[in-house]
N, C-alpha and C positions, 0 to 999 in steps of 0.2 A: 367653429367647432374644432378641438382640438383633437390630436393622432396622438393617441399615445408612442413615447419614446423619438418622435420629429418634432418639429417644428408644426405650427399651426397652420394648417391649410392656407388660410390667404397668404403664408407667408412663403410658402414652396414657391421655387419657379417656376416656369415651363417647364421645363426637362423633366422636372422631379416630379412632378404633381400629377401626370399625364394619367398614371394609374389610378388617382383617386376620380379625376374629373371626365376621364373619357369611357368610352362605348369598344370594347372591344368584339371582333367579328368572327366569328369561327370560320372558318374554310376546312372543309375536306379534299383535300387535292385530287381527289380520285374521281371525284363527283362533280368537279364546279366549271373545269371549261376544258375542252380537250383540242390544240392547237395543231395535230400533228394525222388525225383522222385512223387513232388507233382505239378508240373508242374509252379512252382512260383517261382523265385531267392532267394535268400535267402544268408546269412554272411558267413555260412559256402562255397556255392560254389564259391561266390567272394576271399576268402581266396584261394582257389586251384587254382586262377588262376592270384593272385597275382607278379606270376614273367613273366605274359604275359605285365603286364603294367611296371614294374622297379625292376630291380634285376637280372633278368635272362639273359645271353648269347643274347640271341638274343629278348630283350624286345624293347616295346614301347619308354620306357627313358621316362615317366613323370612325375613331381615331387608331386602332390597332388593326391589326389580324392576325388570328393565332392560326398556323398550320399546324395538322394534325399530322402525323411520322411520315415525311418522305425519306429516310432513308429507306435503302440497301434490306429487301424483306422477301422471305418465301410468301409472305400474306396469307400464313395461316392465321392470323389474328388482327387480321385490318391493318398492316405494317407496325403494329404494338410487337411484334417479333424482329427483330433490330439484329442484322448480321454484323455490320458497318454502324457506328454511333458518329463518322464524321465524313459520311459522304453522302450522294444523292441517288437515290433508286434508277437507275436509266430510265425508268417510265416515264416517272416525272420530269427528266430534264438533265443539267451537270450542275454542276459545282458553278458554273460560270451562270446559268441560270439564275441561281440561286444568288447572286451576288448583284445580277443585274435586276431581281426583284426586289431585295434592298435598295438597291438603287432609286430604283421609280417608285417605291413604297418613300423611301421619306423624300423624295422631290414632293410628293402628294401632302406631306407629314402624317404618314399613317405609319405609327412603330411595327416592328414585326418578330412575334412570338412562334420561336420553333416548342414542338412538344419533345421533352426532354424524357427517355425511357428508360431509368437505372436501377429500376427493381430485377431484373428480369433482360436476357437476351435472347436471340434465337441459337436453338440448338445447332444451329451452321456458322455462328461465332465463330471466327479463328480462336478466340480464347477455348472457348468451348470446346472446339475439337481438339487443343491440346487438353486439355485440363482430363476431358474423359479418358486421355491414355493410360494415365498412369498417375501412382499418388505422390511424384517428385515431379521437378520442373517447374519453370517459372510461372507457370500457370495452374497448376495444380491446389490452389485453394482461392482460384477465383470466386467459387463456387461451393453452394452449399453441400457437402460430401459425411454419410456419417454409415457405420456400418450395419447389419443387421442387428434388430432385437432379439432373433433366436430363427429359427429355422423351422418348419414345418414337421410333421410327419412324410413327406414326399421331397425333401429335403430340400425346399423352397426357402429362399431367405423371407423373412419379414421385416417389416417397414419398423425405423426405429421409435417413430411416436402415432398417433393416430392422427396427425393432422391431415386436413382435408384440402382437395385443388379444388377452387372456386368453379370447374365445371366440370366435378363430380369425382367421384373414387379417391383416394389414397395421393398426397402428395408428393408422394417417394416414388422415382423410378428407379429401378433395377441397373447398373449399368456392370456388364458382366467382366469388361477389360479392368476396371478398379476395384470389379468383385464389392462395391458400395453401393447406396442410391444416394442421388441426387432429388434435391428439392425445385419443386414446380408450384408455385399460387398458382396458377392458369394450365396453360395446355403443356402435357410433354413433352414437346418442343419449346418450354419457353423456361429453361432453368433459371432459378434465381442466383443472383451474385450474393457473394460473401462480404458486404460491409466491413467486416469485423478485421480483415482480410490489408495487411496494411499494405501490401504493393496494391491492391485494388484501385486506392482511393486517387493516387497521384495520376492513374491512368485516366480516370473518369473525371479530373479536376481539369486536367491537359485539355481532352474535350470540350470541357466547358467552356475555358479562356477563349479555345480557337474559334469555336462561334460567336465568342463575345469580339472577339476580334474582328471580324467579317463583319460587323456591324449589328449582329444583331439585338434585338432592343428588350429581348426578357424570355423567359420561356415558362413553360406550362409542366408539373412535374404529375407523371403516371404514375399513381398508387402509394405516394411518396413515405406514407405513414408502415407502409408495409418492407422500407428499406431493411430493416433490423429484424429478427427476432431474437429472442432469448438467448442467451451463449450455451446454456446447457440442454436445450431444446425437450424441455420436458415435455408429455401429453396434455390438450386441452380438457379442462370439465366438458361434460356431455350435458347437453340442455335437453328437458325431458319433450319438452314442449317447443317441437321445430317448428321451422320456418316450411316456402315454398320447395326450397333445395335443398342438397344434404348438406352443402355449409353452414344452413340455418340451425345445425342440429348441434354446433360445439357454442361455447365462450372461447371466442379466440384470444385469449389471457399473455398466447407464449408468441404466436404468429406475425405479430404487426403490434404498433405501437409500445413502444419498448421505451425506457427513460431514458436510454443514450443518444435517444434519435433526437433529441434537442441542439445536441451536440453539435452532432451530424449536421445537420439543419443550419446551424452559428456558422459551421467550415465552408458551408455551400454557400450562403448567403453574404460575408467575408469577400467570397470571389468574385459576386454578382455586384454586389456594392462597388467594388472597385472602380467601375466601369458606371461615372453618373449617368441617370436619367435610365436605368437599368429600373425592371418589375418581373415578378415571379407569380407564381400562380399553383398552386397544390393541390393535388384530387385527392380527396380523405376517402381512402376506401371501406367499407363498409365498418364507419364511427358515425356517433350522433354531431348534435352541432355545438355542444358542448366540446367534445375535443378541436371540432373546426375551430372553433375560436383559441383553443387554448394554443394551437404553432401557430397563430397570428403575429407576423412582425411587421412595420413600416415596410413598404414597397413589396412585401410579400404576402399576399392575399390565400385565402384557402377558401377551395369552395365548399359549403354546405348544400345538401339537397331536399330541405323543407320544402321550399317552394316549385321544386321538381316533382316531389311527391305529392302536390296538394291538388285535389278535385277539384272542377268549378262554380263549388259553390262561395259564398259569402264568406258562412261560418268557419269555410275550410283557410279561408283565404288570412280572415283575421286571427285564425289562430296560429298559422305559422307564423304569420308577422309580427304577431307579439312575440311567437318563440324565438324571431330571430333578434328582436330588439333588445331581450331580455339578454338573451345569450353574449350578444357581439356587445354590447354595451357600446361603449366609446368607441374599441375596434372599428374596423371598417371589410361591410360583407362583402359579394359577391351575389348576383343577382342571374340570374339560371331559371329558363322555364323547357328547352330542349340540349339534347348535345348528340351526340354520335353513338351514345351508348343506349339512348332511350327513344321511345316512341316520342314522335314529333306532339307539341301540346295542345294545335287545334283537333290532332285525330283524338287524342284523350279526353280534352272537354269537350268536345263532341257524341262522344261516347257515356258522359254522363249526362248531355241532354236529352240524350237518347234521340239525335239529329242527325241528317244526311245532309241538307238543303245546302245550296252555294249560299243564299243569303246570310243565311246564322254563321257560318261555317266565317266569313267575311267578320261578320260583328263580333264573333268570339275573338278573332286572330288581332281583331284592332282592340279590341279591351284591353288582351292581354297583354299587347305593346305599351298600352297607356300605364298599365302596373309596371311591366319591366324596365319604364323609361322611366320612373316619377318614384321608386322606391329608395331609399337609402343603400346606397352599396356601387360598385361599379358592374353593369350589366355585361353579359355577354352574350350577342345574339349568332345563333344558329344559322348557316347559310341555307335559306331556302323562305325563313320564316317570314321574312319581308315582304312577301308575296304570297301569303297563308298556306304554304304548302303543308299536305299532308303527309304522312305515311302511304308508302302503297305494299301492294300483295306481292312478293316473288315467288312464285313456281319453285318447287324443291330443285327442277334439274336447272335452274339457274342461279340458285342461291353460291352466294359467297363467301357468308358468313363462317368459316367449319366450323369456329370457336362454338358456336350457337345449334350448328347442325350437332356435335357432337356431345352439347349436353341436352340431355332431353326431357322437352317440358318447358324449354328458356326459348324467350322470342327471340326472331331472327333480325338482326339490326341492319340485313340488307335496308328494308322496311323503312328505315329512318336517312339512307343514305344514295337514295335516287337522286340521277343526275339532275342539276339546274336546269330552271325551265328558263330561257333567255329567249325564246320566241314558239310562233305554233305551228312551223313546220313539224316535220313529220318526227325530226328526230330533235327538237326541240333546242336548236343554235348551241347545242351540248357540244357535238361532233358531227362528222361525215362519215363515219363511220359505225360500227355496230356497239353500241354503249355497253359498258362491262354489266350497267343493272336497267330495268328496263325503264324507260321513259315513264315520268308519274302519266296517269290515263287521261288527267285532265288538263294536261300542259297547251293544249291548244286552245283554252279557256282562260288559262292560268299560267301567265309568266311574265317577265321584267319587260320586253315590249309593249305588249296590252298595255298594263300598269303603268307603266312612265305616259302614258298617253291620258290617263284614266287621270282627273279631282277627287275622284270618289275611292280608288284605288287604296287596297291594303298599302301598298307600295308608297305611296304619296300621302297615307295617315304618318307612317315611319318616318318618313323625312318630316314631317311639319313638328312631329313629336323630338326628334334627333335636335330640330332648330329650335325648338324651346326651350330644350334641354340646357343647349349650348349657352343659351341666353340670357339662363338662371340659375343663380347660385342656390336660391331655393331647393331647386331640382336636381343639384347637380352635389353639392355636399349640405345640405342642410338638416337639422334635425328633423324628429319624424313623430311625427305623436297620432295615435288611430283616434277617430271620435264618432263620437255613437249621433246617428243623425235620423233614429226613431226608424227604421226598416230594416229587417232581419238580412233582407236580400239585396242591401247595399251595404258594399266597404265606402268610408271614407277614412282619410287621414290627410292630418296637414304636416307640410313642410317651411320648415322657416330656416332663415339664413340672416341675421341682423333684422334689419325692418323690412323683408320682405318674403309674404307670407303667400304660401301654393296653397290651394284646397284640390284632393285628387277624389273623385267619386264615380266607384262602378258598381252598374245595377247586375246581376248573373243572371239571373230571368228570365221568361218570356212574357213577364205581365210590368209594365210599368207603371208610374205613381208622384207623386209630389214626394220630397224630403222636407224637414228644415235644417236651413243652413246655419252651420255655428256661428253664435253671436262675431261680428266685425264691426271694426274702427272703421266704417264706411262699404258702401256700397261692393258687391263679388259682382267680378263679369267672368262671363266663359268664354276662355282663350282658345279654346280645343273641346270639339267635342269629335267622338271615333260616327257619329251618325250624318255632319254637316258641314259645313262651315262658316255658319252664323257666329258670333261672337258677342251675343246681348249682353247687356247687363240685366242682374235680377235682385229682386228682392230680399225677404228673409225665406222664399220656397223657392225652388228650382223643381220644375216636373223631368225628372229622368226614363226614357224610356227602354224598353226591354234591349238588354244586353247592349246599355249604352253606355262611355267612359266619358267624363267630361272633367278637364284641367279650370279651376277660376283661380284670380287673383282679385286681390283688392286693387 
């Protein structure tokens, strides 16, 4: 398979290739291990538990891990509010933490992806606080700045265009010392920067280098299409027929995705490249997957969220995956069924089987592994999902979310971001202390002890599926073609790579049934199935049973 603009896959080295062939792992540092017994994750207890993800006897096997914003943050926005862009939150750890997680991260060889925030800072930015003084000084057009549209009858300024902050009202705030407003996509505390702004760019390149410096191996970019807007910042069309939010209610035409942002994107990528065996990553903010493909460049991936948004059925399944294949063509996708912004994926297809049960609950969470490990694209898994964690309920007077609290009507991503279940003590080998969100309910049922102990274990389908992965080049860059195998309520699709050919088939159901398997140069055996560990070989029919995945090759 060839990468447009590289070199042909088999022909990459190690270094280079790592993004096309490996599994990268989310981590929330907030969530995942907390070393210090202050109830909050932190670099040091992600390092102790380092050879539960790659290195250790019996690990996960994943090749990355991308952290989500430990710096320097008031955490109104889950640390997406960025006072410091090059230092470490004291919560989490120092600077020296951070360099000794590098450390032990590639003794393991697991690269490590910082999440990179430069749409946007927190309103306690030293830039920021100068910038709001006054409309001179070195910092005085870091930031989006523009004057009133006209003035009220009560001789209130108004906002110069009607664009919209993605959690509600008017994008523009008032700031009274520059007598201007100031632009916010997000919460009022999170002004956007001024791109266009030429002392900006060298400040935010400087950053880049020095974590590339430190070792680090790629980074993940927040909102990145929404760096630019318009130079003249005209008003968006009103769309008659909204959405759930009041964002849903423009064309955002002026707002994000601008033609110079290619550019931009060439300058950034220039820097990252410099530095081999470097990869990036880009969240397309609210575009189709049309544009996600179109800033696609080698070692720079962009994610789409077709298959974030797709229900548990069949039909749902096979239509995004044609629309991704259509879309990405040759490119190369990105494979996503939770993240930190969304409801975790077994609470959602659970929710359309209209199911509670720990059994289903189990066979959904291994299906969907078997898709996210066996698709085309490079996957990135969710810390908790390897162990089928759900969503849980947070109590308002514990919620953390305020981004979420303060729009209303929009779910609360506490929900998605409960601490790690690592054993079924009381406070679940999270901390000693009183966890910032509360323990999922069923953590003493439900966690990485159990599971490592369990054949039958969500935990140990993931590792069997991770080693297959690793095994096969079918599975791991091969092409991909869906085929129709006579039931409505089964996906299959095969994978091929030279002469060797994957068949991936999952039933979504609770009624199972016989297939036929597409004609083969010889005999299909079942490598994996998410229900056993039998391995037959079968004929021209395979009986699949309800909400069951099964890997064959020839």
């Amino acid at each position: 398979m060839a990468i447009p603009g590289s070199a042909s896959a088999a022909d990459l080295d190690a270094a280079s290739r790592w993004w096309l062939d490996g599994v990268v792992y989310q981590v929330y540092p907030r969530s995942f291990a907390d070393s210090n017994g202050d109830g909050v994750g932190d670099l040091p207890g992600l390092i102790d538990h380092l050879d539960y993800l790659a290195g250790g006897a019996d690990s996960l096997g994943v090749d990355a891990i991308w952290l989500s914003p430990i710096y320097p943050s008031p955490m109104l926005d889950g640390g997406y509010d960025v006072m410091d862009h090059t230092a470490v939150d004291p919560v989490f750890g120092t600077l020296a933490d951070l360099d000794r997680l590098i450390e032990e991260c590639h003794r393991r060889r697991i690269r490590v992806i910082l999440d990179l925030v430069m749409n946007h800072t927190s309103n306690l930015h030293p830039w920021f606080v100068q910038s709001r003084q006054s409309r001179t000084g070195p910092f005085a057009d870091f930031f989006l700045w523009r004057d009133p549209s006209g003035w009220d009858r009560d001789g209130r300024p108004e906002p110069p265009n009607n664009w919209l902050s993605w959690f509600g009202g008017s994008a523009w705030e008032w700031e009274p010392r520059r007598r201007q407003f100031y632009l916010h996509t997000f919460l009022s505390e999170q002004p956007d920067v001024n791109w266009r702004c030429t002392a900006l760019r060298p400040e935010m390149w400087s950053m880049v280098r020095g974590w590339l410096d430190r070792g680090v191996d790629g980074f993940r970019l927040d909102v990145f299409n929404a760096f630019l807007k318009a130079a003249e910042m005209p008003s968006n069309p009103e769309i008659a027929a909204g959405g759930s939010i009041p964002w849903d209610s423009q064309e955002h035409r002026h707002d994000k995705d601008q033609p110079e942002l290619h550019d931009l994107l060439a300058e950034f990528r220039r820097i990252v490249d410099s530095q081999p065996g470097t990869a990036t990553v880009g969240e397309l903010f609210t575009s189709g997957i049309e544009a996600a493909a179109a800033y696609w460049a080698p070692r720079h991936l962009v994610f789409d969220w077709v298959l974030l948004e797709t229900e548990w059925t069949a039909a749902s399944f096979r239509a995004a995956i044609a629309a991704r294949e259509a879309a990405w063509s040759s490119r190369w996708p990105t494979i996503v069924l939770s993240n930190h912004d969304h409801s975790r994926h077994v609470s959602r297809y659970m929710h359309t089987l209209g199911r509670r049960d720990r059994a289903t609950a189990d066979a959904v969470a291994k299906a969907a592994a078997t898709i996210a490990l066996t698709l085309r694209g490079t996957p990135f898994l969710y810390y908790g999902e390897e162990i089928g964690a759900w969503d849980i309920v947070v109590p308002r007077s514990r919620a953390q979310d305020r981004a979420a609290v303060a729009m209303a009507g929009w779910w609360n991503r506490d929900g998605c971001r409960a601490p790690m279940a690592w054993s079924g003590d009381e406070k679940a080998g999270f901390t000693s202390g009183r966890p910032w969100l509360p323990i999922p309910p069923d953590a003493a049922s439900r966690n990485v002890e159990q599971q490592r102990a369990s054949e039958s274990s969500v935990l140990a389908h993931y590792r069997r599926l991770l080693a297959l992965r690793r095994g096969s080049a079918a599975l791991r860059t091969g092409e991909l073609a869906i085929v129709d195998v006579g039931d409505p309520d089964v996906l299959a699709y095969l994978r091929r790579a030279g002469d060797e050919v994957a068949l991936v088939v999952v039933r979504f159901g609770l009624r199972g049934g016989e297939i036929e398997l597409p004609p083969a140069a010889g005999p299909w055996r079942v490598v994996l199935s998410s229900h056993d560990l039998a391995t037959p070989t079968v004929g021209s029919r395979v009986a699949v049973r309800p909400i069951e995945a099964i890997v064959l090759q020839l």
